[in-house]
N, C-alpha and C positions, 0 to 999 in steps of 0.2 A: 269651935271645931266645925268641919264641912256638915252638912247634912250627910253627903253617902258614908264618912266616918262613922256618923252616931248610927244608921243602917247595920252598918258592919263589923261595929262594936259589940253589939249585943250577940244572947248567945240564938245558934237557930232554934226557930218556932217560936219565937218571941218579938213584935215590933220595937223597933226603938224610940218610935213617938206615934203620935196620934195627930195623923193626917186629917187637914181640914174635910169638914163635910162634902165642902163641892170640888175638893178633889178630883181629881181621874187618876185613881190606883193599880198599878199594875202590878202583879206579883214575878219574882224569879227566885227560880233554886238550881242553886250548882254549886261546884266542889271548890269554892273559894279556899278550899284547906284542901293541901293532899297533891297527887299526880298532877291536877288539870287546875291549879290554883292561876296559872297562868294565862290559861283559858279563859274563866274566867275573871278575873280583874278586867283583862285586854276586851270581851264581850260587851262587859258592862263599861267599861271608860267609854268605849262607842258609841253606846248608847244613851249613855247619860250626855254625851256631848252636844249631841241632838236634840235630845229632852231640854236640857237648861236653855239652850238657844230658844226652843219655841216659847217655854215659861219665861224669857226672859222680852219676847214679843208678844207678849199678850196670850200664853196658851191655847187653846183649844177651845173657843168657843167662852173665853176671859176664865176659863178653868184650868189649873195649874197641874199637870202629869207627875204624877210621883212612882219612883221605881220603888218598891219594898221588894228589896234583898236577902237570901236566906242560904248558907251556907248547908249543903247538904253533904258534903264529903265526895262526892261522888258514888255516892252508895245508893241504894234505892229505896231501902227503908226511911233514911230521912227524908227522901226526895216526897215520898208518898204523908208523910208529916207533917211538911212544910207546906204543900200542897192544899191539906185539910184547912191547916192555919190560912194559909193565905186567903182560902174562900171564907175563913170564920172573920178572916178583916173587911170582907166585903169588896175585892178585888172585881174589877171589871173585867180583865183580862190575864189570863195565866203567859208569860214572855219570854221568848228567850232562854228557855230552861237548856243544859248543858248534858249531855251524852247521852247515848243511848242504853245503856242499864238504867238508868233512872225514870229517862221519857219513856219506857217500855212498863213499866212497871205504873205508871202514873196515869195510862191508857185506862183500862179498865174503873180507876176512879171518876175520868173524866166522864165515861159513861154511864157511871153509878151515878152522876149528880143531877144526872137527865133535867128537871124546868128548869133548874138554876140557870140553865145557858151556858155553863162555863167552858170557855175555848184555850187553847194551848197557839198561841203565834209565833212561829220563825223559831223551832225549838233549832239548839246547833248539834242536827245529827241526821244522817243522811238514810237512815236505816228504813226499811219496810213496815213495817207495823203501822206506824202512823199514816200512812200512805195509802192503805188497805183497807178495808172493809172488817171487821164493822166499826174501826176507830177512825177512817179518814175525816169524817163529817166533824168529827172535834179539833182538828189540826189544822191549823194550814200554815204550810213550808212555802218558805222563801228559795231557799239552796236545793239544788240539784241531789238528787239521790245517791249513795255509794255507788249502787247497783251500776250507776250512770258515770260514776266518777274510773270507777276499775275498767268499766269498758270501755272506756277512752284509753286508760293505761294500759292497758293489754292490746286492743286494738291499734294502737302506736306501736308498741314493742313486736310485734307479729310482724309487722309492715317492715320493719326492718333486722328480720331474718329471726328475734331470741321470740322462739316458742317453746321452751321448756322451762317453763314458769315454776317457783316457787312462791310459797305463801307462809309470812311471819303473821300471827295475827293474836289480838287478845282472844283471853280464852274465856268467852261470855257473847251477849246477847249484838255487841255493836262488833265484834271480832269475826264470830261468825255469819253476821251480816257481808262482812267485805268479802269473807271466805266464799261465800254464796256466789258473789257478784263476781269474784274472778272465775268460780267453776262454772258459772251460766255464758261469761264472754267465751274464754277457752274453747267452751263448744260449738261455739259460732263457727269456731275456725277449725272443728276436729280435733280438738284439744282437749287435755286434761290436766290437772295440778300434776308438778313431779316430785315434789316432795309438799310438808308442811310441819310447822311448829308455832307451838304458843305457849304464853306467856301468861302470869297471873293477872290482872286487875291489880292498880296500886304499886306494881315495880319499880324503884326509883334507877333512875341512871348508876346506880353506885352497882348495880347488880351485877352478878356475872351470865352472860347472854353466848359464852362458849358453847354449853351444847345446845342452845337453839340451832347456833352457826353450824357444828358439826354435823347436827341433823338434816340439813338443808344443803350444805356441802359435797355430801355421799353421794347425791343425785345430780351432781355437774351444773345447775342448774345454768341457765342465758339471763336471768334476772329474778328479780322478790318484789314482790307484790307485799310490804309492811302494810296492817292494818290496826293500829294503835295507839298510844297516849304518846306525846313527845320525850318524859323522861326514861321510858323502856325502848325506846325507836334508836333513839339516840344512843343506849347501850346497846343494841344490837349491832346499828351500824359501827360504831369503835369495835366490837368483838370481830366483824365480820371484817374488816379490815384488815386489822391483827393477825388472822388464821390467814389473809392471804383470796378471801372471796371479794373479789374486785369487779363482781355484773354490779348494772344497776340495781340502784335500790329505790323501788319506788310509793313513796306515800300517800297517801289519801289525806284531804283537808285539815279531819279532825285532829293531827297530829302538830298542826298550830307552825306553820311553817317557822315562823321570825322566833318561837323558843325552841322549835329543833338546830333552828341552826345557829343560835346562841349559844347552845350547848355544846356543838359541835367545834364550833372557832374555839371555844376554851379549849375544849379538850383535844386538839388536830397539834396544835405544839406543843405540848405536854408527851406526847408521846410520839412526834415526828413525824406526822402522817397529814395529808389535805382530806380532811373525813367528807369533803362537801363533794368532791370528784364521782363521779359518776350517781350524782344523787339527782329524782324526778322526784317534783311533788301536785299533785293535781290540786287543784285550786276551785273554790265554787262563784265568787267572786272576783272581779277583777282584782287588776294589780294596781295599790293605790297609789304607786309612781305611774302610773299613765294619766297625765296631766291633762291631754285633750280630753275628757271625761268630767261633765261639768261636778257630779260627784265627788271625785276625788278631790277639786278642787275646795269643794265645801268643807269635807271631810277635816282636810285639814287645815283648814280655818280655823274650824273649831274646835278641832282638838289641841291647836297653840291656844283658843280665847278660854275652855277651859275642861281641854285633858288634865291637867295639873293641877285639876284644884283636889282630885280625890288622895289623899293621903297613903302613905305605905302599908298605914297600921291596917287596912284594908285586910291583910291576909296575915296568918303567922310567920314570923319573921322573916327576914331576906328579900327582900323582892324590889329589882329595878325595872317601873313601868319602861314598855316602850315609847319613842315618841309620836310615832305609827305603826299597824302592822295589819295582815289579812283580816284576825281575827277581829280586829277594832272594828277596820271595815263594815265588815259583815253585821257587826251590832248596830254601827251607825245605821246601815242601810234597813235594816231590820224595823228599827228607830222610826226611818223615815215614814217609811209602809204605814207603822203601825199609827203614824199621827195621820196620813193620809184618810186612814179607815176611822179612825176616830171624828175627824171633820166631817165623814160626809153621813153619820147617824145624825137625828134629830137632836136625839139629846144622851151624849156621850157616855156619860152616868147609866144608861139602860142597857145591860148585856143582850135583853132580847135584841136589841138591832144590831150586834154586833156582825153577824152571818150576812145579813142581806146587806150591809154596808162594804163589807168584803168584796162578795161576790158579787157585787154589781162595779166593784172597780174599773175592770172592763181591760183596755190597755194602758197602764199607768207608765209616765215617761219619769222615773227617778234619776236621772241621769246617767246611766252606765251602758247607751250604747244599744240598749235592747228592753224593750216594754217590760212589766213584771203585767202576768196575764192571771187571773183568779175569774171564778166562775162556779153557778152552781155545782157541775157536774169536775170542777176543777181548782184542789185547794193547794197544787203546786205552782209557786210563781214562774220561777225561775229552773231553767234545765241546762243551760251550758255550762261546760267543764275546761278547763282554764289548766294547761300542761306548761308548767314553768322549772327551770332548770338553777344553778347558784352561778353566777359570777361576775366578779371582785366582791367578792362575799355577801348577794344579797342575789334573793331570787329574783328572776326574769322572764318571760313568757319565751318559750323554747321555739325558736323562729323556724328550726330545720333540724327532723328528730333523726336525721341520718346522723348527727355526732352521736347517737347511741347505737348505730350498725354492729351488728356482731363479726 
């Protein structure tokens, strides 16, 4: 059986083997079980796709990267669990950890741990807290902010006439994040929310999402600003349809593009309806069909040489990886960074150099078209936001946002 099997076999807060000494360990926790399992599986296939290519070139300095994987549910108490654990395996780096109830929560440990050095890299969650004072210094983001992500979405939808915004959002710490981010663009422009609703943490698509719809309905709105998990997104927009609300519906990243609109293709003939028609989703990374992008082209090298070696049993039952998709992306790239910054410490094993190896990156060319920039005073790589629309059923970068004129 694969190695990320035996990882993800076990139960969390528990390793599944015992990593060589001269290792390079890196820890991750996310909700392999639950709403966002899709998340991450597709995260980490990314990631690992990258990692096994370098271990499979001689690693990092003839030292072999190991991912330890730890299923948190999406909850934050185990996030904060796993976390401990992860540092008691003696982890170099904390990676890749999965949304923002958890990474919010997991802040204040990271700053309890103070000499240890312990850092948090390329978590997947665009929220503010990590971004801020006084947890920035332990984070450092790859992806663009919500903050940054909404006001591109709003700032587009204004420019062509719908300024009477709604807002679906989780009801917690990454939901009101986005919520933030639409009421601070809005104001740019003399605006304010016109209605709002939300939703629990953990909502499966089977759910019924009617009176979100009729809450948000009453107020006419020009469009929805969705900020949430892909299985509740997706019942929203089938509900929202259904009642006959036909604005845009526009998502934010963390809603996992290629499983909202998996869900949507099942469920759009089922009930006679095209559910992707007037759908925006904002993106933090490119689009990995954009071939001219030496990136993309790696990308998916390696996830034919070996996306497929990580097995199903990965998560609890059902689950068809994709063969590509944003979120992969984004692990890969993630991936990349993180072996970058690993090479250019003396000796990779030592977390104290972990900071200054970062931030002396400088302008790093990863292939996608635009430097990832890090610095002391600066633990955000990347800032641009990436507006893409569906069709012949796959998203595409929205060339001309006048087809959403009201």
């Amino acid at each position: 059986m694969a190695l990320a099997a035996l990882l993800m076999l076990c139960p969390a807060g528990f390793p599944a083997f015992a990593a060589g000494s001269g290792d390079i360990r890196l820890g991750m926790s996310a909700g392999f079980h639950g709403p966002t399992r899709g998340l991450a599986v597709e995260l980490y296939r990314g990631a690992m796709a990258y990692f096994e290519h370098v271990n499979a070139t001689g690693g990092v300095d003839g030292k072999k990267i190991v991912l330890l994987a730890r299923n948190d549910d999406y909850d934050p108490l185990p996030a904060v669990e796993n976390t401990i654990a992860l540092v008691g395996d003696d982890v170099v780096a904390l990676f890749s950890y999965l949304g923002t109830p958890t990474v919010t929560r997991v802040l204040p440990l990271l700053k309890s741990f103070g000499a240890k050095d312990i850092r948090l890299f390329f978590p997947f969650s665009g929220a503010q807290p990590q971004r801020e004072p006084p947890y920035d210094r332990y984070v450092f983001n790859l992806r663009a902010s919500y903050r940054a992500e909404v006001k591109a979405l709003v700032d587009a939808l204004a420019r062509v006439g719908r300024t009477k915004l709604a807002v679906f959002y989780q009801a917690d710490a990454y939901g009101r994040s986005g919520w933030d981010g639409a009421r601070r663009a809005l104001a740019e422009h003399g605006l304010s929310i016109v209605a709002e609703a939300t939703y629990r943490r953990g909502t499966p698509f089977e759910a019924d999402m009617r009176p979100q719809v009729e809450a948000l309905g009453k107020m006419a709105p020009d469009a929805v600003i969705s900020v949430g998990a892909y299985p509740a997104c997706a019942a929203f927009i089938r509900d929202a349809r259904a009642a006959g609300l036909d604005v845009p519906i526009a998502n934010v990243s963390f809603v996992g593009s290629d499983l909202l609109l998996r869900l949507l293709l099942q469920e759009g003939p089922r009930i006679g309806r095209d559910l992707t028609e007037n759908l925006i989703n904002s993106q933090v990374v490119p689009s990995y069909e954009d071939f001219t992008l030496p990136a993309v082209r790696q990308y998916r090298r390696l996830m034919e040489a070996y996306g497929d070696r990580l097995p199903l049993d990965l998560v609890r039952g059902e689950y068809h990886p994709f063969r590509f998709s944003q979120v992969g992306f984004e692990g890969f790239l993630n991936a990349k960074v993180m072996v970058e910054i690993l090479r250019r410490m003396p000796d990779p094993l030592d977390r104290s150099q972990l900071c200054a190896a970062a931030e002396g990156l400088g302008d790093l060319d990863i292939g996608i078209g635009e430097p990832v920039r890090f610095g002391p005073d600066k633990h955000d790589g990347l800032d641009r936001v990436f507006l893409t629309h569906v069709v012949n059923d796959q998203f595409v970068p929205i060339r001309d946002f006048s087809v959403f004129a009201k």
